[in-house]
Every structure is written in structure tokens, then in C-alpha cells.
C-alpha positions in Angstrom: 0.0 0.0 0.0 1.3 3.6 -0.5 2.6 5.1 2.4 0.9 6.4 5.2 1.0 9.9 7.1 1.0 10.1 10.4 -1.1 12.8 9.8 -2.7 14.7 6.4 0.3 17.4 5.6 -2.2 19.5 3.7 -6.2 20.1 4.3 -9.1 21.8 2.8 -10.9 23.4 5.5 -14.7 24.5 4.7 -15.8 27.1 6.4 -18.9 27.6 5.0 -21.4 25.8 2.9 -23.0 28.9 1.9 -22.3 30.6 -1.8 -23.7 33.4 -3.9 -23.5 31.6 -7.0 -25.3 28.3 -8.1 -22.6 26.4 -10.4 -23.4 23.9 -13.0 -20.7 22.1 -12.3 -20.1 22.2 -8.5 -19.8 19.1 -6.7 -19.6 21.0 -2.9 -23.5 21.6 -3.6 -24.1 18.1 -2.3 -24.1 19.3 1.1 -27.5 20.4 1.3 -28.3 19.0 4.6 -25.5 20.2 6.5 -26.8 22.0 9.0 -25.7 26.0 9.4 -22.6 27.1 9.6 -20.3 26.5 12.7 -19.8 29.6 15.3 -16.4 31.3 15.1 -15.3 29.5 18.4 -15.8 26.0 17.0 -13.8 26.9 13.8 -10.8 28.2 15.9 -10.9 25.1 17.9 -10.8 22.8 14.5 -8.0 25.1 13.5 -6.5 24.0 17.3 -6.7 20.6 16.2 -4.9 20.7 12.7 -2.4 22.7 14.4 -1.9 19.9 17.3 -1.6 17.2 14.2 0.8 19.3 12.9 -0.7 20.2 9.5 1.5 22.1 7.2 -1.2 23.4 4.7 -4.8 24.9 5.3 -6.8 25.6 2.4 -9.8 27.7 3.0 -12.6 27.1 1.0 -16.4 26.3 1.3 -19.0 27.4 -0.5 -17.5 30.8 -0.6 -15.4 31.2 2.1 -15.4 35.1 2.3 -19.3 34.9 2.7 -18.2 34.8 6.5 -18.4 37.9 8.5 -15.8 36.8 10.4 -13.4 35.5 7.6 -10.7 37.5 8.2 -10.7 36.8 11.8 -10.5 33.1 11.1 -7.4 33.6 8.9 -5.9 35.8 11.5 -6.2 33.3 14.0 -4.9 30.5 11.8 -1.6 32.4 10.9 -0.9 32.5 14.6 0.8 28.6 14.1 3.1 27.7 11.5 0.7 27.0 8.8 0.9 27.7 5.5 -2.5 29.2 4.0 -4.3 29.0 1.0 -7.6 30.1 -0.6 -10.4 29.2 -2.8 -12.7 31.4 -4.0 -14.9 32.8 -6.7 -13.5 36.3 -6.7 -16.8 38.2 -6.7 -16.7 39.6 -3.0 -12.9 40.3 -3.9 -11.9 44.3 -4.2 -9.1 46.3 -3.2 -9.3 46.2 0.4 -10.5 42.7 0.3 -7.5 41.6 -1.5 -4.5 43.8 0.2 -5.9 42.7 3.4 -5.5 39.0 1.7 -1.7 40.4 1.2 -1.2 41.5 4.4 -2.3 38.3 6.4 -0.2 36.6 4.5 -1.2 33.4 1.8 1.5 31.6 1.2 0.3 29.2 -1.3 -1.9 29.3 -3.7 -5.4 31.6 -3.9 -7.2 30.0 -6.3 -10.0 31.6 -8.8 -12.7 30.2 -10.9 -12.8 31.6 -14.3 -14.8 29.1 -17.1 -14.7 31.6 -19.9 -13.2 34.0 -21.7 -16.2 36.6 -21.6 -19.6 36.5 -20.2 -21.7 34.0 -22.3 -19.2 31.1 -21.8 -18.7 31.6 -18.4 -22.0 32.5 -16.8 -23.5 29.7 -18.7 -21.4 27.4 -16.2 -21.8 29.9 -13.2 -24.8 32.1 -13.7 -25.8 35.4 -14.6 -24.2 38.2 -14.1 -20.7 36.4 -12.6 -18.5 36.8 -15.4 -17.2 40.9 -14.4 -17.0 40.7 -11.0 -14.9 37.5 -11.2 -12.8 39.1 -14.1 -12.8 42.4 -11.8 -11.9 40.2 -8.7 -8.9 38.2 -10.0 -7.3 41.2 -11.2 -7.8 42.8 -7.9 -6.0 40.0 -6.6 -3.7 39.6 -8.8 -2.1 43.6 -7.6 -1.8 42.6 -4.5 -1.3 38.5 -4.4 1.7 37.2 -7.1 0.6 33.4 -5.9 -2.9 34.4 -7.4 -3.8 31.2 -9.9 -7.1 30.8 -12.7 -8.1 27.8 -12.7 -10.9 26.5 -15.7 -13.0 23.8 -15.4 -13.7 22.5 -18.8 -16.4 21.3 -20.7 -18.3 21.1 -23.5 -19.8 24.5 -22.7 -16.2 26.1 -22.9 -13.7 23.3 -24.6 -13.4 26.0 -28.2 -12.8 29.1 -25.3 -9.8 27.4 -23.9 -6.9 28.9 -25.5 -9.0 32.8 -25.3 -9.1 31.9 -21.5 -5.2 31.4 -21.4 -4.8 34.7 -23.0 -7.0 36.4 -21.0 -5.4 35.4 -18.2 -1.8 35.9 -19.2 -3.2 39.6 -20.5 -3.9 40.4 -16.8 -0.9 39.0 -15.6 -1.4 35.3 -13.8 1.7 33.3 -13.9 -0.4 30.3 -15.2 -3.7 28.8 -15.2 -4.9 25.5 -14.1 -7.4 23.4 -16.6 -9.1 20.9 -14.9 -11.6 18.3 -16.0 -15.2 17.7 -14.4 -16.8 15.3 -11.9 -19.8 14.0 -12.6 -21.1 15.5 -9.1 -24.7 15.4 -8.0 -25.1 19.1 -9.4 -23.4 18.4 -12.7 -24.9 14.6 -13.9 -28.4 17.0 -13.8 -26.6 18.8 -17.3 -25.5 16.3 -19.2 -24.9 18.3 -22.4 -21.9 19.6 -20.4 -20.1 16.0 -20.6 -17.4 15.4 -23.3 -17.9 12.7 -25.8 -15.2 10.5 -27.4 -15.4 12.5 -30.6 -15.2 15.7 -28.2 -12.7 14.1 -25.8 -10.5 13.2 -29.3 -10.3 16.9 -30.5 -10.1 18.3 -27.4 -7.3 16.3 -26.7 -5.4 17.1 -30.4 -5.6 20.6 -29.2 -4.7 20.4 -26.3 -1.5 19.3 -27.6 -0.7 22.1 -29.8 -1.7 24.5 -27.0 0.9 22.6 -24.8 3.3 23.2 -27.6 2.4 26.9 -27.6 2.4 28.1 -24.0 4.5 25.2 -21.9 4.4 25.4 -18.5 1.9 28.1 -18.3 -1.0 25.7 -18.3 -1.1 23.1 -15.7 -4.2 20.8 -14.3 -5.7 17.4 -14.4 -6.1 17.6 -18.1 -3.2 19.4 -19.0 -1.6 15.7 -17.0 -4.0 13.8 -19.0 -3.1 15.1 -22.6 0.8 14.7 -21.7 0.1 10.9 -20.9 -1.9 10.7 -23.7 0.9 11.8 -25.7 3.1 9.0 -24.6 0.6 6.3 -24.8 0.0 7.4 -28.3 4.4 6.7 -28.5 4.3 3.4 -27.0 3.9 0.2 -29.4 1.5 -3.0 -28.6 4.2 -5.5 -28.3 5.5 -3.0 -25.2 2.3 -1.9 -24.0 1.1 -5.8 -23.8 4.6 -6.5 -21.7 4.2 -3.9 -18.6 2.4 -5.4 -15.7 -0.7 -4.1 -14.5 -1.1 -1.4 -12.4 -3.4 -1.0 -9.0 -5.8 1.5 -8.4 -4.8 4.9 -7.5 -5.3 8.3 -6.3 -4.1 11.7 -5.5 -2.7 12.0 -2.2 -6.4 12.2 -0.5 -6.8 9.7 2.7 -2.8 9.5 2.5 -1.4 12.8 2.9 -4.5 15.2 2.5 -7.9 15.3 4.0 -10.8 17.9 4.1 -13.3 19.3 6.6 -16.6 20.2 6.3 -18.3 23.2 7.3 -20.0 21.0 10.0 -16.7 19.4 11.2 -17.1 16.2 9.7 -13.9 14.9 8.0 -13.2 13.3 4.4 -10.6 12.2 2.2 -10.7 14.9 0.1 -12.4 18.3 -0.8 -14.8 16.5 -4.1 -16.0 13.7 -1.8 -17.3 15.2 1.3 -20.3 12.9 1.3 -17.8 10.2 2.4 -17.4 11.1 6.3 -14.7 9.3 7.9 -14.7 10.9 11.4 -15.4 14.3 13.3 -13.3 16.7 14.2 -15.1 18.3 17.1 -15.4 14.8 18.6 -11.9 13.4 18.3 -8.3 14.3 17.8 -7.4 14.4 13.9 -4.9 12.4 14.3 -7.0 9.8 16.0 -9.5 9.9 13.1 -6.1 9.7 10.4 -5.2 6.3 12.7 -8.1 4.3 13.4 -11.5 5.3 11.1 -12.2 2.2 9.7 -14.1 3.9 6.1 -10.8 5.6 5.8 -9.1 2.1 6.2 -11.6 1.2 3.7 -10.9 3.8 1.4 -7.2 3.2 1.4 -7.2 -0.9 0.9 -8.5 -0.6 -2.2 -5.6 1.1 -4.2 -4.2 -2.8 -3.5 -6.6 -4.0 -5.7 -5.1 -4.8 -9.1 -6.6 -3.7 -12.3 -7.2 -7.0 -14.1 -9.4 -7.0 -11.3 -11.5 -4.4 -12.6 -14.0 -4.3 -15.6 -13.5 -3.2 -18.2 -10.0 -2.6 -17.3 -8.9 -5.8 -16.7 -9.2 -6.4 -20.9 -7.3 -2.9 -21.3 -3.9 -2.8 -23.6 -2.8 0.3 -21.3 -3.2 -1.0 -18.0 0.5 -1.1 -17.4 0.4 2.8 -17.3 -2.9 3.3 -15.7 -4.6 3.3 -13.0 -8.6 3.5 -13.7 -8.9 7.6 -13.0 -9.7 9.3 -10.2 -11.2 8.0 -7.2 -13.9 10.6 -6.5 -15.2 10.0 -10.4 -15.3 6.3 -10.3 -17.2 7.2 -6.3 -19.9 9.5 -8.5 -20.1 7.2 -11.6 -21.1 4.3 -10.1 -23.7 6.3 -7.7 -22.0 6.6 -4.6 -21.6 3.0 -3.6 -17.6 2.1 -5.5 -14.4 3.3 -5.2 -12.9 0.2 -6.5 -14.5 0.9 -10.2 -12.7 2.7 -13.3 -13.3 6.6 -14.1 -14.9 7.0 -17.5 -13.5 10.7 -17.8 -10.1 9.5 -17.4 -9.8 6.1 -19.6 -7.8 6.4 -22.4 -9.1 3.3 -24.2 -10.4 6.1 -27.3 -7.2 6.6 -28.3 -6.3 2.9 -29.3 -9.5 3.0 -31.1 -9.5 6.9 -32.8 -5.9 7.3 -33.7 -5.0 3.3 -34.8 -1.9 3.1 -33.4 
């Protein structure tokens, strides 16, 4: 099994469920019977508690974290240990004085920004009406005052012909690179299906992908950005080798290993996209505690020992030497909430055998 933490080094802490924008494509709207937000005594105590596990990394995030009266007082009180801080957040609420006071607090890593489109019609049909300024506005208020400031696009079929308009757009208000990303087929998202790529979709997006990748380098990172560049060296690799590797076991990120995430009510999962999958509370036990002896997270973790000729229709895949079935959370959504040990649709790469004949 991969290795172990003794604790998660890195955690996305919700501090709100609350938002001022109804996304398409957000899976954090699943929470919809998590009770209201906790007081600012019982966040501070969490943040006692991540500090006493000695997390290195807190991520504020939500909902929309800056919602919170009392946001700034959070981050205050957090940046009294040695934690690093980051943030995620839609950039509407962001000005000015928002964003210098972001400065002088201090974020050390990342604050990261939504942006699905290059103007208003692309992106506000992902995020709503009305969205597409202020986040524009927002980002570049941030981007004054906070270098480490990164874009990050979710894409889709809505936005897949915007992509390379978004990267210049970006670059044009100075961000130091952009993160693409692909989607999970949350609760929120399987209700709009015309968002979903298609083979045909997935085959030109990913052709393009590769000439933007030879145009603009490291600028663009992301999920996709990593799935284009193995692509590319699937695409390189003959049968007779391909047919030789031995298979691979399921895998993730570093979620239930090294990172975890914390919902607005306290209750703790592997990871900020599957925070329907509680593995302890924080207000009830120690962190580390929860790290050491839940017995879903146990569960969660076994199953990257399971092999892939295990797993349909992997099992009878040519590139399952190189793979290892897609993320976690999207095989968890795909097949309805009940497997972890299944293969991610979004992130099989079985079209390319079959489109490009190689």
C-alpha cells in the first residue's frame, strides 16, 4: 500500500457551505443537509486541532469562504501557528481592500480563482448570470496585490473551443499560469448532461490540447493538461510493449494519505470533491485519531491494492501497465456513490487505441 502519514500534511478546510453563485458544475453543492454554519469558536478550535496534528497546509474554501463575516478573523487566528494558508474562491466579493488585506495576512500558497470563460456567455453559462465581471474584476484585484494568485478553468463542452481565449485572457492580466481541470460528474453536474465530453469531443479536445501545450508550456497546468501529456506517450508506446508492462493497482491523489478535508460541519473526508464520504469528526476526536483508526478511511485506502485486471473493463485494457482506472472521486460518482474500487470514465484512455490506430 502507499505510504501512510502520520497525519494529512495538507487540508481543505470549509468554512462555509454557503455561496452566492449556483454552479453547473459544483460538486460541494451536495451538502444540502449540512446544518448551518459553525460559530467562530468552534472553527478556531478545528484550526487548534490541525495545528496539534501538525498540518502544514490549510486551504480555506467552502462554499464561498469570504461569505463569512468573520473570515478574516478566522485567517488571522490561523496564521498565529506555522501554517501555511491558501484560498479558494470565486473572486466576486474580492476588491481592493479585500484583496491587500489577503496580502497582508499573508497566503503563502496558492489563492485559487474560478474563471470558465473568456467573456460573459461562456462563463456565466457554467456559473450564472451576471458572474463573469465581477470575477474578471476580482482576479485582477488579486492579482495587484497576491503574485501566488492562480485561474483555474474547469472545462467542458460549454467552454472546450474558449480554452486557449481563457489562457490569454489570463496571461493579459498578468497570472503566472492557469490551471485546466476536468469535471466530476457530481450530484449538481450529472443533472446537465450536455456539459459532458464525448469520445469524438474528448479526441479533439485532446489534439488541441497538444498544440496549446506546444504553444504556451508550463503556463498551463491541471488534471487535463496531466492527461493530454500521458496521452501523448501512450499514443508513442507500441502493442508488443504496452502488452509487456504489468498491471497497475488503483490509485489516487494524495487524498486519505497525505491530505484530507473538513466540512463546514466538522465532519472529516478524504478529500475536498468527496465530502459525502465522512470518515470521522473533528469536534469529537483528535485528527490524528481519526487519520489512525476510522475504519471507512481504512476502507478507502485498501482498495488502491486491488489490481486492475481486477477491474471491468480494465482488466481487458492494452494500457493498464500505465494506468490506473482515473480518479477516485469520479469512479465514487459514476457508479452512484456506492464504488471506489470501479474505473473513471473521464479518465480512460481506451479512445485513443480506437481513434488514432496506433
Amino acid at each position: 500500500m502507499k505510504r501512510v502519514f502520520s497525519a494529512p500534511t495538507k487540508v481543505d478546510l470549509c468554512i462555509t457551505s454557503r455561496c452566492n453563485m449556483r454552479c453547473k458544475h459544483c460538486f460541494a453543492a451536495t451538502r444540502g443537509a449540512i446544518p448551518d454554519d459553525l460559530p467562530t469558536q468552534e472553527i478556531k478550535r478545528i484550526i487548534e486541532r490541525l495545528n496539534d496534528a501538525k498540518v502544514f497546509i490549510v486551504t480555506l474554501t467552502g462554499g464561498e469562504p469570504l461569505l463569512r463575516p468573520d473570515f478574516f478573523e478566522i485567517a488571522r487566528f490561523i496564521r498565529r501557528y506555522p501554517v501555511q494558508l491558501g484560498l479558494n474562491t470565486n473572486a466576486t466579493l474580492v476588491n481592493d481592500k479585500v484583496s491587500k488585506e489577503l496580502a497582508d495576512i499573508g497566503f503563502q500558497c496558492r489563492i485559487s480563482v474560478s474563471l470558465d470563460g473568456s467573456n460573459s456567455e461562456i462563463h456565466e453559462r457554467l456559473r450564472g448570470r451576471g458572474t463573469f465581471e465581477p470575477a474578471l474584476r476580482g482576479l485582477e484585484s488579486l492579482l495587484k496585490f497576491n503574485k501566488n494568485t492562480r485561474p483555474f478553468c474547469v472545462v467542458t463542452k460549454y467552454n472546450m473551443h474558449d480554452i486557449e481565449n481563457i489562457i490569454k485572457l489570463v496571461k493579459s492580466v498578468g497570472a503566472s499560469y492557469i490551471e485546466l481541470n476536468t469535471l466530476l460528474p457530481g450530484d449538481r453536474a450529472i443533472c446537465y448532461k450536455d456539459m459532458f465530453l464525448e469520445e469524438n469531443d474528448r479526441l479533439r479536445l485532446f489534439n488541441e490540447m497538444g498544440a496549446l501545450l506546444d504553444t504556451y508550456g508550463n503556463y498551463v497546468h491541471g488534471s487535463l493538461v496531466r492527461m493530454v501529456k500521458k496521452a501523448r506517450l501512450l499514443t508513442g508506446i507500441s502493442d508488443k510493449e504496452l502488452s509487456g508492462m504489468k498491471t497497475r493497482c488503483l490509485q489516487n491523489c494524495d487524498a486519505g494519505f497525505e491530505m484530507a478535508a473538513i466540512r463546514s460541519d466538522g465532519k472529516v473526508a478524504p478529500c475536498y470533491t468527496m465530502l459525502d464520504y465522512v470518515v470521522g469528526d473533528i469536534l469529537d476526536e483528535s485528527l490524528r485519531d481519526i487519520w489512525k483508526y476510522s475504519d471507512k478511511l481504512w476502507d478507502f485506502r485498501k482498495m488502491h491494492d486491488i489490481s486492475l485486471d481486477d477491474i471491468e473493463p480494465c482488466n481487458h485494457c492494452i494500457y493498464k501497465g500505465m494506468c490506473n482506472a482515473g480518479c477516485r472521486a469520479a469512479a465514487y460518482y459514476h457508479s452512484g456513490k456506492t464504488r471506489f474500487d470501479a474505473y473513471d470514465p473521464g479518465g480512460c484512455y481506451r479512445f485513443l487505441k480506437r481513434e488514432l490506430n496506433v
